[in-house]
C-alpha positions as CSV (number, residue, x, y, z in Angstrom):
1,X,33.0,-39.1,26.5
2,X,36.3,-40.2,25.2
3,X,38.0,-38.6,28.5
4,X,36.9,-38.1,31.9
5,X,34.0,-35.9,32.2
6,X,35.0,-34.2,35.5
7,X,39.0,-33.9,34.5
8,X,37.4,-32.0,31.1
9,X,35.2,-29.7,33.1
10,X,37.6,-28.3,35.9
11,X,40.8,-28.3,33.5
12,X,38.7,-25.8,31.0
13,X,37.3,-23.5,33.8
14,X,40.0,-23.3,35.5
15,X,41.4,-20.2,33.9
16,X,38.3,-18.3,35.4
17,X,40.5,-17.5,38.9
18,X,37.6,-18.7,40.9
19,X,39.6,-21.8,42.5
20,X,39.4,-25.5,41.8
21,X,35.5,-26.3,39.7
22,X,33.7,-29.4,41.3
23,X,31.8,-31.3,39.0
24,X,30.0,-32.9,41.4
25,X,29.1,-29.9,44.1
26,X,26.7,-31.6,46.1
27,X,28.3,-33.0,49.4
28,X,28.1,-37.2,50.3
29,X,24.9,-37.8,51.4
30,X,26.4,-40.7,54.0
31,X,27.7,-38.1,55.8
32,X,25.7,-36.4,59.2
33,X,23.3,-34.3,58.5
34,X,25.2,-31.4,60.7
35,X,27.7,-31.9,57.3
36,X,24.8,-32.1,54.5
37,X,23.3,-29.1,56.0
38,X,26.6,-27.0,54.8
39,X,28.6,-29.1,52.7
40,X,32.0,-28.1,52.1
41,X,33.6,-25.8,54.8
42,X,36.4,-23.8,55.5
43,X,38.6,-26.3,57.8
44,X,38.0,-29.3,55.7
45,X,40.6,-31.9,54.7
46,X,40.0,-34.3,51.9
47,X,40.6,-35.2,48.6
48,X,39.1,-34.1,45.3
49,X,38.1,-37.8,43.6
50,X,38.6,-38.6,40.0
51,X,34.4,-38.3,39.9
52,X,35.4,-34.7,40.9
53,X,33.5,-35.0,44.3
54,X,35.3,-33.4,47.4
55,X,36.0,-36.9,49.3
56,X,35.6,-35.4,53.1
57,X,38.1,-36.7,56.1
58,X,37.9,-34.1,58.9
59,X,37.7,-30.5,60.0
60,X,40.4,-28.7,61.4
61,X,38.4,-26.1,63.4
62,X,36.0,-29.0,64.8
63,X,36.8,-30.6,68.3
64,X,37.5,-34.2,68.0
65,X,33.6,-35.2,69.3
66,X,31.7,-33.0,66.7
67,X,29.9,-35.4,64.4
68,X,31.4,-34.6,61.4
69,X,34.9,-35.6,62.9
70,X,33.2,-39.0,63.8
71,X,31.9,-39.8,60.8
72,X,34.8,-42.0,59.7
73,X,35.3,-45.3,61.5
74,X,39.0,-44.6,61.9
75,X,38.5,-41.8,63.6
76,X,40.6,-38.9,63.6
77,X,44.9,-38.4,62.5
78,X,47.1,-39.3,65.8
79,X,47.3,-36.5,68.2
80,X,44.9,-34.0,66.5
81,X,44.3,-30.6,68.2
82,X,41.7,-28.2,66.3
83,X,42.7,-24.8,65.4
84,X,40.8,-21.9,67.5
85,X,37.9,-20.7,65.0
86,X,38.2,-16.6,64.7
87,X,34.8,-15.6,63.0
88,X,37.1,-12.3,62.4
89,X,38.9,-13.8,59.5
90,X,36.0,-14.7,57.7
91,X,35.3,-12.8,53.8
92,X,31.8,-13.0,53.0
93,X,30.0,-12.2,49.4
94,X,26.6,-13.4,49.3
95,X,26.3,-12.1,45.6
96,X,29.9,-12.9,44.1
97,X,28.2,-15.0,41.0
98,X,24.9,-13.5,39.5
99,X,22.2,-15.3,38.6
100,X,21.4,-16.8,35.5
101,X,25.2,-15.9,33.5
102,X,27.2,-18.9,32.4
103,X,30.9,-19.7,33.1
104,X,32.5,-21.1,30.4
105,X,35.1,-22.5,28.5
106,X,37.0,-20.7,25.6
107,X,35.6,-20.2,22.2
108,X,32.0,-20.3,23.3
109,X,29.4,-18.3,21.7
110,X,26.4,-17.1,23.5
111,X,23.2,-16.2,21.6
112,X,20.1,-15.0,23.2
113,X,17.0,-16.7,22.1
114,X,13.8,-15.5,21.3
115,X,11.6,-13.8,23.9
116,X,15.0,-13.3,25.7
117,X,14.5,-9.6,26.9
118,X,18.0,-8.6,28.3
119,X,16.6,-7.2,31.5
120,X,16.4,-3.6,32.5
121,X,17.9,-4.3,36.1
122,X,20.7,-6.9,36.7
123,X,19.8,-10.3,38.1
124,X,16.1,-9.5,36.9
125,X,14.6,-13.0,35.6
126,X,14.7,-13.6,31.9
127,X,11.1,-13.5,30.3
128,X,9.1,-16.8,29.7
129,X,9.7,-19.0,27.0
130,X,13.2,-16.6,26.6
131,X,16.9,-18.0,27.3
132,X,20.5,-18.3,25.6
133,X,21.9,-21.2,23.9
134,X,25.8,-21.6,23.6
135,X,27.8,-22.7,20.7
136,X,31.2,-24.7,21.3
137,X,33.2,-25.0,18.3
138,X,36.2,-26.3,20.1
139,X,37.1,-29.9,20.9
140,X,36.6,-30.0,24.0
141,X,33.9,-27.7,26.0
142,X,32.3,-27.1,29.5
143,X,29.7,-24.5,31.1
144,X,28.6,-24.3,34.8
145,X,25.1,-22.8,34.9
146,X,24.1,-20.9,38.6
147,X,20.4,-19.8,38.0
148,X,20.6,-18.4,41.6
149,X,23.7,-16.9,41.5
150,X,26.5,-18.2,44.1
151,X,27.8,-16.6,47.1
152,X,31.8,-16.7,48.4
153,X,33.4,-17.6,51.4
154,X,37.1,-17.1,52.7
155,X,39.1,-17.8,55.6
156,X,42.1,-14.6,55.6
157,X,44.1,-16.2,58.4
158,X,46.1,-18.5,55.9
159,X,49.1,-18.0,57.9
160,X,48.1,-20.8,60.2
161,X,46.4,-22.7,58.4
162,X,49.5,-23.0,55.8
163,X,52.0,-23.6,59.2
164,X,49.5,-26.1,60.5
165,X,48.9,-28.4,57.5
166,X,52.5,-28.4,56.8
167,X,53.6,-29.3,60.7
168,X,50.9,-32.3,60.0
169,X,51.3,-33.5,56.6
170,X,53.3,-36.6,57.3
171,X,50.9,-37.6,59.7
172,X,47.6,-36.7,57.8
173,X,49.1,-38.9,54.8
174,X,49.7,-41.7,57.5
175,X,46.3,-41.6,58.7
176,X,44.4,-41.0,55.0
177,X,46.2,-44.4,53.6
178,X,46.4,-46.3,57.1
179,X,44.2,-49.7,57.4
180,X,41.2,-47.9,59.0
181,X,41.1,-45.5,55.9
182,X,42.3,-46.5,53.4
183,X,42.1,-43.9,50.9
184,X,45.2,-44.5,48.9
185,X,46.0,-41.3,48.3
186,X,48.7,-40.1,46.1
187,X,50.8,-37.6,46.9
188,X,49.7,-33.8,46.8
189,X,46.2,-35.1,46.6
190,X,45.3,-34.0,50.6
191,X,43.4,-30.5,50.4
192,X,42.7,-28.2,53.2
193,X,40.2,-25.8,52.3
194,X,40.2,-22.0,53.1
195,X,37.4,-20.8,51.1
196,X,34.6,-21.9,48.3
197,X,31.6,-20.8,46.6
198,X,28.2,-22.3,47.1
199,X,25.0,-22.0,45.8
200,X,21.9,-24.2,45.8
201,X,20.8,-25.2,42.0
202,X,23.4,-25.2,39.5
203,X,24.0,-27.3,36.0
204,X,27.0,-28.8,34.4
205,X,28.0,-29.5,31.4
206,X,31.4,-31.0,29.4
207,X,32.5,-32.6,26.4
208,X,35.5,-33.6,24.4
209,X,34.8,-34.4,20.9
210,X,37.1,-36.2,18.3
211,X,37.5,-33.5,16.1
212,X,37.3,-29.7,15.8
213,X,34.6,-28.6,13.1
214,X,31.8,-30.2,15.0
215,X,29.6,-27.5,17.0
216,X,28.0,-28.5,20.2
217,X,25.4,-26.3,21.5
218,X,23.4,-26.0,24.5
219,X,20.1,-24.1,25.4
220,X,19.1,-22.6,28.9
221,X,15.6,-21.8,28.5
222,X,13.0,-20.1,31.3
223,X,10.0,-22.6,31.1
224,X,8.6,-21.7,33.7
225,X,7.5,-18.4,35.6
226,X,10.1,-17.9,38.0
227,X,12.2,-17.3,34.9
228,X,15.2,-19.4,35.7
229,X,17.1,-20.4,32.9
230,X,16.9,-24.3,32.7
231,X,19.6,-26.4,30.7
232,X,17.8,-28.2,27.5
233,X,20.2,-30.4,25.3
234,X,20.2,-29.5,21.5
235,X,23.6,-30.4,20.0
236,X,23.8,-32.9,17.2
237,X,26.5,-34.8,18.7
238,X,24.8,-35.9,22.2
239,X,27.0,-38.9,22.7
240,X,30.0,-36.8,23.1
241,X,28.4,-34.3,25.7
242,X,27.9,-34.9,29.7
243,X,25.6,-33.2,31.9
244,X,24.5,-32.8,35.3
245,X,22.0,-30.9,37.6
246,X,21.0,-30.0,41.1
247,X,18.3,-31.6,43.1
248,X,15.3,-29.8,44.0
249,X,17.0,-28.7,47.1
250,X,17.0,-24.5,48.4
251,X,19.9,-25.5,50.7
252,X,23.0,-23.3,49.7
253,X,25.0,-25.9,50.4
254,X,26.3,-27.2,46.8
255,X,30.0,-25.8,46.6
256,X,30.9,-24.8,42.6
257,X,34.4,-23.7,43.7
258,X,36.8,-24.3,46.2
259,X,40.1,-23.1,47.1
260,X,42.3,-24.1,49.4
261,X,46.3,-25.3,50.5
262,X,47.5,-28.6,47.9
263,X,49.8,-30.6,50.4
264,X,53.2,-32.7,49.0
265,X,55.6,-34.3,50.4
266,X,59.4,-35.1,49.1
267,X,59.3,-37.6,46.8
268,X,62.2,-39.4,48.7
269,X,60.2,-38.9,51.8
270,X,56.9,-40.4,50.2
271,X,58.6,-43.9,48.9
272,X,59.8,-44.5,52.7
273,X,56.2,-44.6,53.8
274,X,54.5,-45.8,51.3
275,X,56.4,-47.4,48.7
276,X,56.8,-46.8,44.9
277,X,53.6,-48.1,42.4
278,X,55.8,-50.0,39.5
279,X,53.2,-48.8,36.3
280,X,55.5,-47.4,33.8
281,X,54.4,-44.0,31.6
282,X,55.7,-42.7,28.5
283,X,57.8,-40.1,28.4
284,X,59.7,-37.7,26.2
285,X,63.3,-37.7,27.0
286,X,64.5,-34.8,27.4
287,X,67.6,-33.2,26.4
288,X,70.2,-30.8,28.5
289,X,69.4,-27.1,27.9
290,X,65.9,-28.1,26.5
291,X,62.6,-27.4,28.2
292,X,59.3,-29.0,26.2
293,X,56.0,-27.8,27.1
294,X,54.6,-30.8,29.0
295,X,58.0,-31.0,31.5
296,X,55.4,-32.0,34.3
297,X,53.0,-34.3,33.3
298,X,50.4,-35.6,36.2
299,X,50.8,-39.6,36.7
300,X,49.2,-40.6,34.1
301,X,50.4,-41.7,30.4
302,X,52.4,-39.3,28.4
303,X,52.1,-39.7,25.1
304,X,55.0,-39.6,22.4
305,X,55.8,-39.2,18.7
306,X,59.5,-40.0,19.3
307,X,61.5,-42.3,21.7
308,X,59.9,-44.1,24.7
309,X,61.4,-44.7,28.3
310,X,59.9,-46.2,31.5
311,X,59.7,-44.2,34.5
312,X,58.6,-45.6,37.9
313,X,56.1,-43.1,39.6
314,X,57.5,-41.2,42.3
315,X,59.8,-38.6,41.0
316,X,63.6,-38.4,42.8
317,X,64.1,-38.2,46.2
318,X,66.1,-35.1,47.4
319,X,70.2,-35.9,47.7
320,X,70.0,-34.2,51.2
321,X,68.4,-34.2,53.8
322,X,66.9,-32.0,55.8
323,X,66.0,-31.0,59.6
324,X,62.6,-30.2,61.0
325,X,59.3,-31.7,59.2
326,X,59.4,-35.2,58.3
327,X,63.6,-35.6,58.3
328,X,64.7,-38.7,56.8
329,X,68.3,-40.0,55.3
330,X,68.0,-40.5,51.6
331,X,70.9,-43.1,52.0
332,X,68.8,-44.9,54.4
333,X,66.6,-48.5,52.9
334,X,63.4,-47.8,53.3
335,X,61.4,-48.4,56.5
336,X,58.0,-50.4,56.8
337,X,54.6,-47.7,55.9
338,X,52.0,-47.2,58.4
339,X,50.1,-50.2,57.7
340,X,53.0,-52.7,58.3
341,X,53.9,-53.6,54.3
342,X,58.0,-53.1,53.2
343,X,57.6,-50.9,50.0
344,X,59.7,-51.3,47.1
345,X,62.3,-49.4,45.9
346,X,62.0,-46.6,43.3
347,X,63.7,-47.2,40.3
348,X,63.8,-46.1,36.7
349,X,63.1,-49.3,34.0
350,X,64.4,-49.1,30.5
351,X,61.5,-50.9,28.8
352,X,58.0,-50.3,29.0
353,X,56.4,-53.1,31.5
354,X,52.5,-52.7,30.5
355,X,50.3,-51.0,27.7
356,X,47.8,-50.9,30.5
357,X,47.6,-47.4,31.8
358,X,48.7,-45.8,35.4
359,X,46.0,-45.0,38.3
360,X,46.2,-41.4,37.1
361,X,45.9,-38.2,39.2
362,X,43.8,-35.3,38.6
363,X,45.3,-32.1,36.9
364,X,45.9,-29.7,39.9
365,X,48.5,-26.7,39.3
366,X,49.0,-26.3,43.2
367,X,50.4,-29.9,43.0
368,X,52.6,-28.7,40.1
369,X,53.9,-25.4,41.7
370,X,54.8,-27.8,45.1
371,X,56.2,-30.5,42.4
372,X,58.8,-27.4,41.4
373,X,59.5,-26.2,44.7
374,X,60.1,-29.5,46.3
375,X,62.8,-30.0,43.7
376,X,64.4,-26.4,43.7
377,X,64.3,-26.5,47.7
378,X,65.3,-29.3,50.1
379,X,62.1,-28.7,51.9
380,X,60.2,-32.0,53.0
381,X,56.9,-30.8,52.5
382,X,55.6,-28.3,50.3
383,X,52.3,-25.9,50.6
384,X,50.8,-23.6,47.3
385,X,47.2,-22.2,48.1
386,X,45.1,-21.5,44.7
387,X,45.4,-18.2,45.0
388,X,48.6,-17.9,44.4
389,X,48.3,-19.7,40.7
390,X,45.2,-18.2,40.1
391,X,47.2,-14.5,41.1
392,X,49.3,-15.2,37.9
393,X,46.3,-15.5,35.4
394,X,46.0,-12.9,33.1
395,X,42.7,-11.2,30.7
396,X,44.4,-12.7,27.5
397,X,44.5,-16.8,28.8
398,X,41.4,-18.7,27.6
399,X,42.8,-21.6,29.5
400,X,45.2,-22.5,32.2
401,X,48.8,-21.8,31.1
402,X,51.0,-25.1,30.4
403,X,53.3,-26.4,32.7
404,X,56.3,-24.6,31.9
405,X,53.9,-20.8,31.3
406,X,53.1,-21.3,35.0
407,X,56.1,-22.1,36.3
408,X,57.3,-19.5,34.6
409,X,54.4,-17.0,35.7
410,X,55.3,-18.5,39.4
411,X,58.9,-17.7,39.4
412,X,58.0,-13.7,38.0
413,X,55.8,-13.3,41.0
414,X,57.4,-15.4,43.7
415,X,60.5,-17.0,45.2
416,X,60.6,-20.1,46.9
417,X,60.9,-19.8,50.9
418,X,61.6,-22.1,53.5
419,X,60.4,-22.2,56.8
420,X,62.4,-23.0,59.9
421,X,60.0,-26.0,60.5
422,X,61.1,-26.8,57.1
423,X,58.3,-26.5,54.6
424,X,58.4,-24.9,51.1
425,X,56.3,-22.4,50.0
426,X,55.5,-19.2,47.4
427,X,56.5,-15.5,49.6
428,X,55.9,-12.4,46.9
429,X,59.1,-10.7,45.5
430,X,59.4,-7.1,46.4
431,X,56.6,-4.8,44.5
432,X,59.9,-3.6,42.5
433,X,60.8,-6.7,40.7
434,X,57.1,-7.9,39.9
435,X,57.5,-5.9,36.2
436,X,61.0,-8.0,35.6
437,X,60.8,-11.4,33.9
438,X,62.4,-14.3,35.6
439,X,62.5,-16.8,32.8
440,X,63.8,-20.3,33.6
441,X,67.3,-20.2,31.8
442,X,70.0,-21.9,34.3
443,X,71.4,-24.9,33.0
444,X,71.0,-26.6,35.9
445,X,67.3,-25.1,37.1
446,X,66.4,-26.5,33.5
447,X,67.9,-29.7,34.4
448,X,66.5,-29.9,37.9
449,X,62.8,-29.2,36.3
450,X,63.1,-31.6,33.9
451,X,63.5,-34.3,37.3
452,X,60.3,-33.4,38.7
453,X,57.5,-36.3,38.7
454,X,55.5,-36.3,35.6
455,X,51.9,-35.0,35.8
456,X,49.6,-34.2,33.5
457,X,49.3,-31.0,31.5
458,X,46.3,-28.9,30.2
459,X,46.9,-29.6,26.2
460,X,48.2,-26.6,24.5
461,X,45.6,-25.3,22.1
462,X,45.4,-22.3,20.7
463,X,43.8,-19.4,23.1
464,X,40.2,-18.7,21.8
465,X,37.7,-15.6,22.6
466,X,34.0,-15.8,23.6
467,X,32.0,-14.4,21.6
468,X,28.5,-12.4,22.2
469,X,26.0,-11.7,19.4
470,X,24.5,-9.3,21.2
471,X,25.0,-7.3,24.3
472,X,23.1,-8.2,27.5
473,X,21.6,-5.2,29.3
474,X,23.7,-4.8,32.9
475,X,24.2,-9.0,32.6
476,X,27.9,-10.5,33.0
477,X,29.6,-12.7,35.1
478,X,31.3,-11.3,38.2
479,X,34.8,-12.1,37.3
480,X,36.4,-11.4,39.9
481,X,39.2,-14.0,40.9
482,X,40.8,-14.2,44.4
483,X,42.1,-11.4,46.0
484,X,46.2,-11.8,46.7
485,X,46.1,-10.2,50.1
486,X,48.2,-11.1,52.6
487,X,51.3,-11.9,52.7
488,X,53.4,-15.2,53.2
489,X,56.0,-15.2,56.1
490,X,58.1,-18.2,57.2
491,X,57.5,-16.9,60.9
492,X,56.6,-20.0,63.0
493,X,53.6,-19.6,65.2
């Protein structure tokens, strides 16, 4: 594939509400087996790799000798306390995907296939020798396949876990890209996890083609007696199409989904500790009064018909500072990282230094929403959970919205709060005002948007439909997304 397989596959499910899509669900088989036995839990912290494997660190609800909080050789952040666990808190839907129905992109076509008796009962096995086979005509394309279903998970206390990772967030980036770990993260990439949906086998597919007008189509066929539908390749253009599947394993332990709180600290805040990385991107320059639909691009190379600029990664620092989390003086030089190197100042180049591309960061729209609320706020850390992005999806989006749609979405639903610990985050707007539109159309909001770090935006096609050629007795996918239930308060604990 011409693009990153992974980045293809979670950028076109995404619009499904379920959370963030892994393509690789399995958990790292180097880690204990008391981790492999349930793979991705509620309590983890880590980072989502560009392989799009969940890259594991610790577990806030473990004690510090459990053995999957020893399983890194640099042990555990400085001063880590667990959270108490309250079983209470726990959401539990052991049949939120059914078995068998695929989760797609846009403009996918599902045809049932000979033999393929819709079922009488839902969740019934397909006869043998029956299936579906789906038609992409789109550029790009992806499915995820459960032929077991999947089951959901959620922790409801987010309260504390949003107060705790946001008290810690300096000190979790310290310890993730210290000597003994060495991650390198970037910032926003640290994820604490609140909820996911697991299931045992599953298959993946993705592509991204050169050109529309080319169909790509897949087959799940029932081979065998047990009826479950089994992923058989059958498009012309193979080379452009990537694929995985489960092991033989029953262990419900392969997590599809997983939602969670995307961490970020200010900008200003960030080049103190760790330094700037001098790759330059292209950008679109962008006017006063002007808002283009890529205004926050992801790290990576942004592409442009018209002039070109250099921009050092990093974003602008905040011009005050501010009391509580992670303080700092934006007049003062920077101060050594964690692991003893001076880093260089952030500055803005007028040519571009290298053709070569940046280290780019995954598409995330938590990082996005914490990218606009570090800038509108002088918070030093910022906190978005998925549910709150995937609350401002709607029946008619085939994808997720561009940049500026979900900023936009964000700011109808939510206003920008600030804790006295001060952290940023998203606190609903009274039931009254959620009908009004809040469109971004200050001057100097438009201005202070167009600042934010670049990072990489969903392209803009055109919104599709999927198609059905015939109707599938009592089968569809549960499509329910995540529930927005309780509310955010800046009360400290």
């Amino acid at each position: 594939m011409s693009s990153n397989a992974s980045e293809t596959y979670a950028r076109l499910l995404l619009h499904h509400g379920h959370g963030y899509p892994l393509w690789v669900p399995e958990p790292n088989e180097a880690l204990p087996q008391e981790y492999l036995s349930e793979g991705v839990g509620i309590g983890d912290v880590g980072i989502v790799t560009a392989g799009g494997s969940f890259d594991f660190l610790f577990n806030v609800f473990k004690s510090p000798l459990h053995p999957i909080n020893q399983c890194l050789s640099g042990g555990l952040p400085n001063g880590f306390v667990p959270l108490p666990w309250d079983s209470r808190s726990l959401q539990v839907n052991s049949h939120q995907h059914r078995l068998g129905v695929p989760i797609s992109s846009r403009g996918t076509q599902l045809i049932e296939l000979d033999m393929a008796v819709s079922a009488p009962v839902p969740g019934t096995p397909v006869a043998i020798g029956g299936g579906i086979e789906l038609r992409f005509s789109e550029s790009r394309g992806a499915v995820l396949m459960l032929p077991n279903g999947a089951s959901r998970v959620d922790y409801s206390n987010l309260k504390i876990l949003r107060e705790y990772a946001a008290l810690n967030a300096e000190n979790w980036y310290r310890f993730v890209n210290g000597r003994n770990i060495g991650r390198e993260a970037e910032n926003g990439s640290l994820y604490l996890i609140t909820g996911c949906d697991k299931t045992s086998p599953w298959e993946v597919a993705a592509y991204s083609a050169p050109s529309h007008g080319q169909t790509i189509s897949i087959k799940f066929t029932s081979p065998l007696a047990d009826g479950k539908l089994c992923m058989t390749r059958s498009s012309t253009f193979q080379s452009f199409l990537s694929s995985r599947i489960s092991n033989d394993s029953s262990t419900n332990n392969q997590a599809v989904f997983i939602r969670g709180f995307k961490i970020s600290l200010q900008p200003g805040r960030w080049r103190m500790l760790f330094g700037s990385v001098k790759n330059t991107v292209k950008i679109t320059p962008i006017m006063a009064g002007r808002l283009p639909k890529n205004v926050m691009s992801r790290g990576g190379v942004f592409s442009s018909e018209q002039n070109e600029m250099s921009l050092v990664r990093g974003g602008q620092a905040s011009a005050e500072p501010r009391e509580g989390i992670g303080a700092f003086d934006a007049g003062t030089p920077p101060s050594p990282s964690s692991d003893g190197d001076t880093p260089s100042d952030s500055a803005i180049s007028s040519s571009v230094d290298s053709e070569e591309p940046v280290n780019v960061q995954i598409y995330h729209p938590s990082e996005i929403i914490n990218d606009y609320m570090l800038n509108m706020s002088n918070a030093a850390v910022a906190v978005c959970h998925d549910k709150e992005w995937c609350s401002i999806l709607n029946e008619y989006d085939q994808e997720i919205p561009n940049n500026e749609e979900l900023i936009r979405r964000i700011q109808q639903k939510y206003e920008i709060g600030t804790s006295d610990s001060g952290y940023a985050f998203l606190t609903l707007r009274s039931s009254e005002q959620f009908g009004q539109v809040h469109p971004v159309s200050d001057s100097h909001e438009l201005n202070t948007i167009a600042m934010l770090p670049l990072r990489k935006s969903p392209p803009a096609d055109r919104p599709g439909t999927m198609r059905k050629s015939r109707k599938q007795g009592g089968r569809g996918e549960n499509s329910d997304s995540m529930a927005d239930s309780s509310k955010v308060t800046t009360e400290r604990l």
